[in-house]
N, CA, C and O atoms as a MOPAC input file, in Angstrom:
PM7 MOZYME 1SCF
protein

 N      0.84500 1    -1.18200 1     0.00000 1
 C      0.00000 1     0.00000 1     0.00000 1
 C      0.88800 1     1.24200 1     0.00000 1
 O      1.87800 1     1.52100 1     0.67700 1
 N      0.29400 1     1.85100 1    -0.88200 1
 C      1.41700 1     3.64500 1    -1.06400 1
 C      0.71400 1     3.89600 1     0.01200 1
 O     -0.37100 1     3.49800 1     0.43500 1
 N      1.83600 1     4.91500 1     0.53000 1
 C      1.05700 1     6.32000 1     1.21700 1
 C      0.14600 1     6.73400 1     0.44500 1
 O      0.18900 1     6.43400 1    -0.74800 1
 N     -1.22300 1     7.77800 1     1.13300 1
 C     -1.46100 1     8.48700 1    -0.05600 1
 C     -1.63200 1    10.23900 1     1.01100 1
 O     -1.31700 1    10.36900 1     2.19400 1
 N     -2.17300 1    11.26300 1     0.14700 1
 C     -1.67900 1    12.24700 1     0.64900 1
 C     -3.10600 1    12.96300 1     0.54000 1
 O     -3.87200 1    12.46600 1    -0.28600 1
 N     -3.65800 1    14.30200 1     1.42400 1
 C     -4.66600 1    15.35700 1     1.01400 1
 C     -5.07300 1    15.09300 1     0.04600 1
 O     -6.06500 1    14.36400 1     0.09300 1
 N     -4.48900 1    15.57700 1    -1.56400 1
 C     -4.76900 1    15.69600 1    -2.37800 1
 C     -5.40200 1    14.00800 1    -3.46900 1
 O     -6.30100 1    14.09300 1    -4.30500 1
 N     -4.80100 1    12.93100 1    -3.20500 1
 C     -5.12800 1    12.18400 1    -3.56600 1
 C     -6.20700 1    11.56800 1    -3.07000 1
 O     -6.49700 1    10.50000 1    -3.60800 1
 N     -7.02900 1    12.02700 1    -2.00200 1
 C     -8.05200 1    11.65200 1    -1.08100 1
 C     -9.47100 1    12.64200 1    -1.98200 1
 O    -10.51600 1    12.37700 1    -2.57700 1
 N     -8.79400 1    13.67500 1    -1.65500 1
 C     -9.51700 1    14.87800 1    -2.87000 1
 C    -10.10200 1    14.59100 1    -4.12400 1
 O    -11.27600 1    14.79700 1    -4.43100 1
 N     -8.99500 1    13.98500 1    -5.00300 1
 C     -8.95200 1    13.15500 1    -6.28900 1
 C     -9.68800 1    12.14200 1    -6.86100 1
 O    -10.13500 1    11.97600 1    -7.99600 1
 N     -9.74300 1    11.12600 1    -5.25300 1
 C    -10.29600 1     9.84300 1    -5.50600 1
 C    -11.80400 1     9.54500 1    -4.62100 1
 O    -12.22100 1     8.42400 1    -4.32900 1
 N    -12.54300 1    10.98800 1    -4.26000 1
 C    -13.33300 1    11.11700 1    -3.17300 1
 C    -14.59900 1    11.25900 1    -4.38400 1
 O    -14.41500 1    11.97200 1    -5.37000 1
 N    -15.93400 1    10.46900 1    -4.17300 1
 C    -16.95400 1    10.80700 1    -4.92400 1
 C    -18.28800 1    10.42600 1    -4.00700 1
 O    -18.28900 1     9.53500 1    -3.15800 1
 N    -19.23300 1    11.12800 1    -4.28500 1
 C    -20.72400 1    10.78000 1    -4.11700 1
 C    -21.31500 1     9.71100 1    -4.30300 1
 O    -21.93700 1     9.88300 1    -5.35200 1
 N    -21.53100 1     8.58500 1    -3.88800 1
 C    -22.42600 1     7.61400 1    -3.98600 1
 C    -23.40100 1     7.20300 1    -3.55900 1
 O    -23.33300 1     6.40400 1    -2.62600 1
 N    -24.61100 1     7.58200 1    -4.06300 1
 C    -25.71500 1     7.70500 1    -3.08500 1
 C    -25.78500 1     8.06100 1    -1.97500 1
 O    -25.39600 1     9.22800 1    -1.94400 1
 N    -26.05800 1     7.73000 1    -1.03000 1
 C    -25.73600 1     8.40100 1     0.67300 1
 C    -24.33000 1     8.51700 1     1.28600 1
 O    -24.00200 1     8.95900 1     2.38800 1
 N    -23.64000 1     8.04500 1     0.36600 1
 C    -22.22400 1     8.02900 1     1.27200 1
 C    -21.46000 1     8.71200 1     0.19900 1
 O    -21.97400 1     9.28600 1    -0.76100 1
 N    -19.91200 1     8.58100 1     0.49200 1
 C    -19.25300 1     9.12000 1     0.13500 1
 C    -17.65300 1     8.15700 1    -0.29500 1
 O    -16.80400 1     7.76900 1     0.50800 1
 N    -17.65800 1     8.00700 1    -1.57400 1
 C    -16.26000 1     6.78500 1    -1.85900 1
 C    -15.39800 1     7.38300 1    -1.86000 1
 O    -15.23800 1     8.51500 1    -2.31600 1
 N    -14.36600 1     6.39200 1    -1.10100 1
 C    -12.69100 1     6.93700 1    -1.51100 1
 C    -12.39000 1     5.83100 1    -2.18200 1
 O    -12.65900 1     4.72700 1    -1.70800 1
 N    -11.55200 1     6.04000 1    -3.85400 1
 C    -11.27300 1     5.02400 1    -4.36100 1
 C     -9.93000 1     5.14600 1    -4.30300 1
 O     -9.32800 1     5.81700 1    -5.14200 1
 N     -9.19000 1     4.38700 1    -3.11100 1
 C     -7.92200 1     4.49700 1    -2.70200 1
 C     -7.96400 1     2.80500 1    -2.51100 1
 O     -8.91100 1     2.07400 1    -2.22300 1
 N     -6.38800 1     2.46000 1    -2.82300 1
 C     -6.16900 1     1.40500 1    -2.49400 1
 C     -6.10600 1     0.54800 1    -0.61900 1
 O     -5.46800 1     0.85900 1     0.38700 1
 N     -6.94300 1    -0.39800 1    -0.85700 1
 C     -6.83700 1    -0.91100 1     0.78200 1
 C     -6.13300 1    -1.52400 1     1.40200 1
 O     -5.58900 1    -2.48600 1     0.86100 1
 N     -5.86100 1    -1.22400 1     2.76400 1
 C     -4.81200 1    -1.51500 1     3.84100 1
 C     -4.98700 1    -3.58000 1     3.85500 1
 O     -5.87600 1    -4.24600 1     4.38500 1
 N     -4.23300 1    -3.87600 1     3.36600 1
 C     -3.84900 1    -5.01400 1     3.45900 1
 C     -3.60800 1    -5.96000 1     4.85900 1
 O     -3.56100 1    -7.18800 1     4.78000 1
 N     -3.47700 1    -5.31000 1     6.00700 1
 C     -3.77400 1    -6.08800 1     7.42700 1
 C     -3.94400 1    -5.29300 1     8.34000 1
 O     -3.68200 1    -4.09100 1     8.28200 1
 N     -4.59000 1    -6.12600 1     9.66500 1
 C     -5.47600 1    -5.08600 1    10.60800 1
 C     -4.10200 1    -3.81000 1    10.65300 1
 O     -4.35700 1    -2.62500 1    10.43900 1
 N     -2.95600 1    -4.20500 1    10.90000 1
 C     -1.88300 1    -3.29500 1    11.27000 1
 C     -2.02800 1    -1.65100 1    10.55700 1
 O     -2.00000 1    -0.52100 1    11.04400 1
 N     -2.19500 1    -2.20800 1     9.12800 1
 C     -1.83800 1    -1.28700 1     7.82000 1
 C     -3.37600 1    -0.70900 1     8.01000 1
 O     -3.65300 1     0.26600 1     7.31100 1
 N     -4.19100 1    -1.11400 1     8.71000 1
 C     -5.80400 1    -0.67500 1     8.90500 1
 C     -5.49600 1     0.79700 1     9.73900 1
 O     -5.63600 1     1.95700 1     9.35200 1
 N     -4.99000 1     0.21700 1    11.12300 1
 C     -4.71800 1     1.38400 1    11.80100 1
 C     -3.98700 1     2.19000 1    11.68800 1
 O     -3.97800 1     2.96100 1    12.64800 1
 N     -3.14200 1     2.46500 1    10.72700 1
 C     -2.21900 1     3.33500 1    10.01100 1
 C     -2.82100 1     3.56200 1     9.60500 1
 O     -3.13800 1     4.57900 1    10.22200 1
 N     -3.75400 1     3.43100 1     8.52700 1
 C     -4.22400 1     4.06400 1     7.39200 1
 C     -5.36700 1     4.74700 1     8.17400 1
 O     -5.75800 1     5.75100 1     7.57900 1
 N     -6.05600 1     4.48900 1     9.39600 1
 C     -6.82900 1     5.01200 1     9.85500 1
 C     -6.12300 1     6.71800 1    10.39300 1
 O     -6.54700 1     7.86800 1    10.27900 1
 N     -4.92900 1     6.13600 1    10.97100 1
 C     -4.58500 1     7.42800 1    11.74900 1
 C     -3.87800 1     8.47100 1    10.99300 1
 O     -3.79700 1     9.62200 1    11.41900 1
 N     -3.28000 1     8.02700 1     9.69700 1
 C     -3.11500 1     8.83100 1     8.78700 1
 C     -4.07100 1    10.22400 1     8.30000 1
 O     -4.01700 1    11.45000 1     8.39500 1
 N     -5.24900 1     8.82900 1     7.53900 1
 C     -6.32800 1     9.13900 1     7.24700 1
 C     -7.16300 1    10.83800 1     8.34600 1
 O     -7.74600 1    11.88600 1     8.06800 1
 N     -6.60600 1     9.99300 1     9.78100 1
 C     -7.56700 1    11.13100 1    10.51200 1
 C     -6.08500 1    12.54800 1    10.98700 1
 O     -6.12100 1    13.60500 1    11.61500 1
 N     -5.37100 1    12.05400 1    10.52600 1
 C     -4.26800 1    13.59200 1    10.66200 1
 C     -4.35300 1    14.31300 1     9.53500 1
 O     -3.55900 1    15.24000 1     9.69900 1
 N     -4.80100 1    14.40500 1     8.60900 1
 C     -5.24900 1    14.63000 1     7.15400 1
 C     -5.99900 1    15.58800 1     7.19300 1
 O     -5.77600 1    16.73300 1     6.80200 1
 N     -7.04000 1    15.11100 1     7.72600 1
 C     -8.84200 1    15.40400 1     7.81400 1
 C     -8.65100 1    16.26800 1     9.01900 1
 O     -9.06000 1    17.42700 1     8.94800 1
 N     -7.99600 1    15.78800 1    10.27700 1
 C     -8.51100 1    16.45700 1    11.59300 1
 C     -9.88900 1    15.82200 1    12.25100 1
 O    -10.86500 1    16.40900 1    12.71900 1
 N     -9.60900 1    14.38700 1    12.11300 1
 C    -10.90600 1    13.46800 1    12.63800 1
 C     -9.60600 1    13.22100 1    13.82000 1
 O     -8.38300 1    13.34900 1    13.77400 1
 N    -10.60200 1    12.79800 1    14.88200 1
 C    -10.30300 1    11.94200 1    15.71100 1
 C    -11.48800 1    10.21500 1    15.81000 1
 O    -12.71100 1    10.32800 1    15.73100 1
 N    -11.02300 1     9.25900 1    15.92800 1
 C    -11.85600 1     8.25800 1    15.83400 1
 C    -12.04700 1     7.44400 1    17.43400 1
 O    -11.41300 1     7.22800 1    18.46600 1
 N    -13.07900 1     7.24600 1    16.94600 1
 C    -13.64700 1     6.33200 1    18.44400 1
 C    -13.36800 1     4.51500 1    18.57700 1
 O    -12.37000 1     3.88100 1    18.23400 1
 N    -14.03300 1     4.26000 1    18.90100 1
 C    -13.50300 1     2.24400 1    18.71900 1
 C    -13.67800 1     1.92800 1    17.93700 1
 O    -14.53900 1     2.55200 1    17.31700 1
 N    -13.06500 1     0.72700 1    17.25800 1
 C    -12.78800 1     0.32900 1    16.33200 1
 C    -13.77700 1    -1.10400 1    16.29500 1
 O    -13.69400 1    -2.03100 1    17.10100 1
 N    -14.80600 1    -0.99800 1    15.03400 1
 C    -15.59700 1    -2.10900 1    15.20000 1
 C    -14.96100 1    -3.05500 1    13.88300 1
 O    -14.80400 1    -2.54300 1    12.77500 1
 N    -14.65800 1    -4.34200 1    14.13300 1
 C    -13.88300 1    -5.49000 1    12.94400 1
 C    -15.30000 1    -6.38000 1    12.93300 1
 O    -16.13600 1    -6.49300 1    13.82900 1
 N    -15.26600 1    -7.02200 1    11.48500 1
 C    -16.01600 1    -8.22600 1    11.19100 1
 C    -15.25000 1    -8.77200 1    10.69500 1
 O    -14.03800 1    -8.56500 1    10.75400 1
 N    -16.26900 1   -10.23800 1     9.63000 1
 C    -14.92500 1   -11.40600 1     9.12800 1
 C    -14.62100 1   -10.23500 1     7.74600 1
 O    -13.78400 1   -10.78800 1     7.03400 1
 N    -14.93300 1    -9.08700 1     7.24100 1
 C    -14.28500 1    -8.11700 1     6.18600 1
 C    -14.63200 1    -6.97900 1     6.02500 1
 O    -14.58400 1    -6.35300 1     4.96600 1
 N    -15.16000 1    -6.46100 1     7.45700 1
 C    -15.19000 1    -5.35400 1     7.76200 1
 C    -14.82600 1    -4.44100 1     8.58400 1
 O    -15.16000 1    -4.67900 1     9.74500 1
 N    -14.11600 1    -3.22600 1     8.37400 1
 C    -13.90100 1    -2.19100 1     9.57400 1
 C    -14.76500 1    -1.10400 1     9.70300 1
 O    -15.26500 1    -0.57900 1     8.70800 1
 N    -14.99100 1    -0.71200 1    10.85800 1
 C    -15.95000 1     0.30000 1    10.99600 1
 C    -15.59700 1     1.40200 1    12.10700 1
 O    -15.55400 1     0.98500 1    13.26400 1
 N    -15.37900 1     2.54700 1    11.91900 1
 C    -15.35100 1     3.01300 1    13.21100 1
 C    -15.91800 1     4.94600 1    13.11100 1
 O    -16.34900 1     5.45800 1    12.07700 1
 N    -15.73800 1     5.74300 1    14.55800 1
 C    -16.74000 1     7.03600 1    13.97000 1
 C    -16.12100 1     7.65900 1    13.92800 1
 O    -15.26500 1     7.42200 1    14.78100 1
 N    -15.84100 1     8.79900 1    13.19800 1
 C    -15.02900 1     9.83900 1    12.92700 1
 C    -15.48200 1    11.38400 1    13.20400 1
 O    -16.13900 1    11.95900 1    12.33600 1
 N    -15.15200 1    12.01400 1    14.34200 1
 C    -15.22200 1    13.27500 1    14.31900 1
 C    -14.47900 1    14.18300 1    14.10900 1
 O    -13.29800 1    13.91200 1    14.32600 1
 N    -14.73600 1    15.39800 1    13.68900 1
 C    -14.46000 1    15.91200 1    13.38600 1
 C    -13.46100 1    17.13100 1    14.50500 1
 O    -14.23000 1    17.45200 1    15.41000 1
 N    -12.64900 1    17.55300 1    14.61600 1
 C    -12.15600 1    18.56600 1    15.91500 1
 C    -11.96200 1    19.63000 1    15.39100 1
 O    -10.85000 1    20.12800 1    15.57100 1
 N    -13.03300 1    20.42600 1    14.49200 1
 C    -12.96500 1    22.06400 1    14.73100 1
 C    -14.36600 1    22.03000 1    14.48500 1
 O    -15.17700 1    21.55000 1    13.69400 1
 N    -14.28200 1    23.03400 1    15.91200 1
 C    -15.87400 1    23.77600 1    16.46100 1
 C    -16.87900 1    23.67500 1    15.31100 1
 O    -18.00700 1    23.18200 1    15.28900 1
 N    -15.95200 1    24.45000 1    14.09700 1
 C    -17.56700 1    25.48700 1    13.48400 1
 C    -17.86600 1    24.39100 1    12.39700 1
 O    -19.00700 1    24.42100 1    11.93300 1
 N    -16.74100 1    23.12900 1    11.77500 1
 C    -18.13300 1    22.55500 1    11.33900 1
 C    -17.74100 1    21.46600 1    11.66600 1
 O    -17.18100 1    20.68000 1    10.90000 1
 N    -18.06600 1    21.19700 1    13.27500 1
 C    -18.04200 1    19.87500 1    13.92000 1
 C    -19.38800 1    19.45100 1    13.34100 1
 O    -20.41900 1    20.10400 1    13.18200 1
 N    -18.87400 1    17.22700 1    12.86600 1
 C    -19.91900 1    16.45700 1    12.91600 1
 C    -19.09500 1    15.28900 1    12.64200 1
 O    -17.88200 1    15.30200 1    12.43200 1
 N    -20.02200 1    14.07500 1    12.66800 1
 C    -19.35400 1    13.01000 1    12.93500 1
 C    -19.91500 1    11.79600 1    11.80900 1
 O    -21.12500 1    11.63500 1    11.65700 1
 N    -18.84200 1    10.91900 1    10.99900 1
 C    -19.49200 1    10.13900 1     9.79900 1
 C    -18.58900 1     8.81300 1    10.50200 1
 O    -17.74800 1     8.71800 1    11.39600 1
 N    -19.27300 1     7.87100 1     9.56400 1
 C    -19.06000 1     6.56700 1    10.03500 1
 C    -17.94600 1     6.57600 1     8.89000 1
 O    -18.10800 1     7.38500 1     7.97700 1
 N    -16.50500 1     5.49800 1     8.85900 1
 C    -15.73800 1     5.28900 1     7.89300 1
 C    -15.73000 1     3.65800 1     8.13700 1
 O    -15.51100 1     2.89900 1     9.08100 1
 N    -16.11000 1     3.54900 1     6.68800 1
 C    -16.15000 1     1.84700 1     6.21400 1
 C    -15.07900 1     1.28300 1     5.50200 1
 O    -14.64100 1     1.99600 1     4.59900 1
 N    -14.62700 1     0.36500 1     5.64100 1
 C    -13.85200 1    -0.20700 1     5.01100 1
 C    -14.17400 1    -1.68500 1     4.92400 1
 O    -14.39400 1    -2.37300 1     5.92100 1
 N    -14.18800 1    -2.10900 1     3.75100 1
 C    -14.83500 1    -3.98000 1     3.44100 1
 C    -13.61300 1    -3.98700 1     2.28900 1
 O    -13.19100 1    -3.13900 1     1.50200 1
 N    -13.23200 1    -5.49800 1     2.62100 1
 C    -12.32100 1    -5.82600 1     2.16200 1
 C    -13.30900 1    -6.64000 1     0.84800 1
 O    -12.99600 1    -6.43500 1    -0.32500 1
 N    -14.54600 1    -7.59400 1     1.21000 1
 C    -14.79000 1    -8.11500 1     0.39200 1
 C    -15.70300 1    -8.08900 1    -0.86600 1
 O    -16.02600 1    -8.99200 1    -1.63800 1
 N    -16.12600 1    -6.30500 1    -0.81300 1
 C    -16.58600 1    -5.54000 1    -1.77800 1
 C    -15.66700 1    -4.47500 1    -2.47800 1
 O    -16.00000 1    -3.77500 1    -3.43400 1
 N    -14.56200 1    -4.47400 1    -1.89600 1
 C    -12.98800 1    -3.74800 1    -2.16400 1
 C    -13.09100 1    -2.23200 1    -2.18000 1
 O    -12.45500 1    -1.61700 1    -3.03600 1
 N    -13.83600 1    -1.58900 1    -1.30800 1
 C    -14.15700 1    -0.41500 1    -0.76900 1
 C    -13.87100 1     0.07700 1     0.29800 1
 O    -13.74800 1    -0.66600 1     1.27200 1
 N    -13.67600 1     1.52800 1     0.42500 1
 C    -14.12300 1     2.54300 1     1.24800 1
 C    -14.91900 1     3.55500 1     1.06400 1
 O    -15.19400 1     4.17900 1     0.03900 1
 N    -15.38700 1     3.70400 1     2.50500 1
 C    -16.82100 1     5.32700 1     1.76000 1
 C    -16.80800 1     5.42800 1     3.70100 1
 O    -16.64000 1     4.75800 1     4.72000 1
 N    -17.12800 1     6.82100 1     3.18000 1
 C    -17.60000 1     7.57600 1     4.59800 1
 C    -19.18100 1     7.80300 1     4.78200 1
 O    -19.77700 1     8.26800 1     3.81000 1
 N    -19.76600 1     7.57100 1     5.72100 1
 C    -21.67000 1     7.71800 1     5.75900 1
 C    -21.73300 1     9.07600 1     6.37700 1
 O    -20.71500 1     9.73400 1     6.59600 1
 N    -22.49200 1     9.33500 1     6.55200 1
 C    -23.03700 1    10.55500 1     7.58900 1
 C    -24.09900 1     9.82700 1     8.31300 1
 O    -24.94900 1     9.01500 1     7.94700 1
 N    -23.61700 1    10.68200 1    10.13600 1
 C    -24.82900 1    10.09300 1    10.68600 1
 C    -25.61800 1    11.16400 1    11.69700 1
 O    -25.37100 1    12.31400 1    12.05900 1
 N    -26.55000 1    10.33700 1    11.93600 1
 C    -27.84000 1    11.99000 1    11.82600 1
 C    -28.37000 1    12.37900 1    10.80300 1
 O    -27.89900 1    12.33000 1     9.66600 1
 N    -29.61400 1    12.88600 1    11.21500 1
 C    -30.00100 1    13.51700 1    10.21100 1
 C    -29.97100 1    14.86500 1     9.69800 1
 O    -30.79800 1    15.37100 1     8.94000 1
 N    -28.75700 1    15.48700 1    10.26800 1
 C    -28.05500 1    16.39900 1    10.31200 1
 C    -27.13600 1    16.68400 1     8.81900 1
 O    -27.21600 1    17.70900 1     8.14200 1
 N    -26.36900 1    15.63200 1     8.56100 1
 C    -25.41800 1    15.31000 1     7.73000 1
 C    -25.49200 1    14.58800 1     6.64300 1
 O    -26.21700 1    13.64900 1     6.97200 1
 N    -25.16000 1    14.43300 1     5.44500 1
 C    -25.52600 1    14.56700 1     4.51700 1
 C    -23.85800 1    14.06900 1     3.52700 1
 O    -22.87100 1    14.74600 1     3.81500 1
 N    -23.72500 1    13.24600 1     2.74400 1
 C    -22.78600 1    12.82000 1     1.56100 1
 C    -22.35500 1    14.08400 1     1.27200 1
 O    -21.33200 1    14.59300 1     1.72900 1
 N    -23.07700 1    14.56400 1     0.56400 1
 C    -22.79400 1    16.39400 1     0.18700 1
 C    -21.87800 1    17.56400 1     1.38500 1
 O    -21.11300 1    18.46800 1     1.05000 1
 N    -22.24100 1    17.19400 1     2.70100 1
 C    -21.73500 1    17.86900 1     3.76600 1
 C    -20.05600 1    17.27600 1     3.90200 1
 O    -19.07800 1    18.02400 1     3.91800 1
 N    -19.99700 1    15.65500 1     3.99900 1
 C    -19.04400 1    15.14600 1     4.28100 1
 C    -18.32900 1    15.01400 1     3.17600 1
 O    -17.16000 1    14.74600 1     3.45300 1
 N    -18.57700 1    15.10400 1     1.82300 1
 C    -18.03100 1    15.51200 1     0.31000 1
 C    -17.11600 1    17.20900 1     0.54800 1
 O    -15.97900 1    17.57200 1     0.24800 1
 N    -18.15900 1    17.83200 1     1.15000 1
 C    -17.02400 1    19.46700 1     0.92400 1
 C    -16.10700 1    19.51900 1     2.11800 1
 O    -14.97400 1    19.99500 1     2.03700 1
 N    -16.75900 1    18.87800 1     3.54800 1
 C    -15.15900 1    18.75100 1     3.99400 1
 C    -14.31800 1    18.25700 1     3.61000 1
 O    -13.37800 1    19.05000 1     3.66600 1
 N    -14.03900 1    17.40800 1     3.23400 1
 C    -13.31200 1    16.51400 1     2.50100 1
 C    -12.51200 1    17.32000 1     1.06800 1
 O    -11.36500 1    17.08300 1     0.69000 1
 N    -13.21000 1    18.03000 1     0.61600 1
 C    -12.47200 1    18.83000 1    -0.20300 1
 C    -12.08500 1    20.60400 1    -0.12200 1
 O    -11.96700 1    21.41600 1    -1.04000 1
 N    -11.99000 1    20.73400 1     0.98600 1
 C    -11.61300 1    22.13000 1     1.85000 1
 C    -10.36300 1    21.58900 1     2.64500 1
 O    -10.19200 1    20.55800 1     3.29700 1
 N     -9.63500 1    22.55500 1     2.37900 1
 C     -8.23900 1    22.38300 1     2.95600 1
 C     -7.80800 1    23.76500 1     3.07200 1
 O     -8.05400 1    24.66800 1     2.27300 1
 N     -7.29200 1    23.82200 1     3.90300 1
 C     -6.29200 1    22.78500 1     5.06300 1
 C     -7.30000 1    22.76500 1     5.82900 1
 O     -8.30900 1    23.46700 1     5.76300 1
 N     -6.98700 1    21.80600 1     6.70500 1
 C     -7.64500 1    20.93000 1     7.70100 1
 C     -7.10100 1    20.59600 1     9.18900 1
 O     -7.54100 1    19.90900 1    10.11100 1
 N     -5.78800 1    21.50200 1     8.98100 1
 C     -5.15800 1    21.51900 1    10.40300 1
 C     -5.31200 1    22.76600 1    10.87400 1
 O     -4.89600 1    23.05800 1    11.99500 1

């Protein structure tokens, strides 16, 4: 697995019905999971909560840590549909909401 960077997250980030895809290549073991998670959230400026595993899934919640547009999306990762996508949760939040953070930078 490359690194990948801001901009390639930017690049490879799209709308899919309610959620939101990153078509980035996937972390190959739980290890390279949590790297890519904590990467992922120094990037963004998420902090994440526990970490939920199945037999090919990761799941865990992602908030956000600045005030003015604090909110919080679920980040998926399935190995055996070969995806990632971010949800929004609440009915607050919205693909579209978690689409323009995602492409507003900087983020630190």
């Amino acid at each position: 697995m490359q690194p990948f960077t801001l901009y390639d997250v930017q690049q490879n980030a799209k709308i899919s019905g309610q959620s939101v895809e990153i078509c980035l290549e996937l972390p190959a073991t739980p290890l390279k999971t949590h790297q890519w998670l904590a990467h992922f959230c120094m990037l963004f400026n998420f902090s994440a909560s526990e970490s939920d595993w199945g037999a090919d899934r990761f799941q865990t919640i992602l908030t956000t840590k600045s005030d003015d547009t604090g909110f919080q999306c679920m980040l998926c990762i399935e190995w055996l549909c070969e995806a990632i996508w971010l949800e929004p949760i609440g009915t607050q939040q919205s693909a579209n909401t978690i689409f323009d953070y995602i492409n507003t930078s900087p983020h630190r």
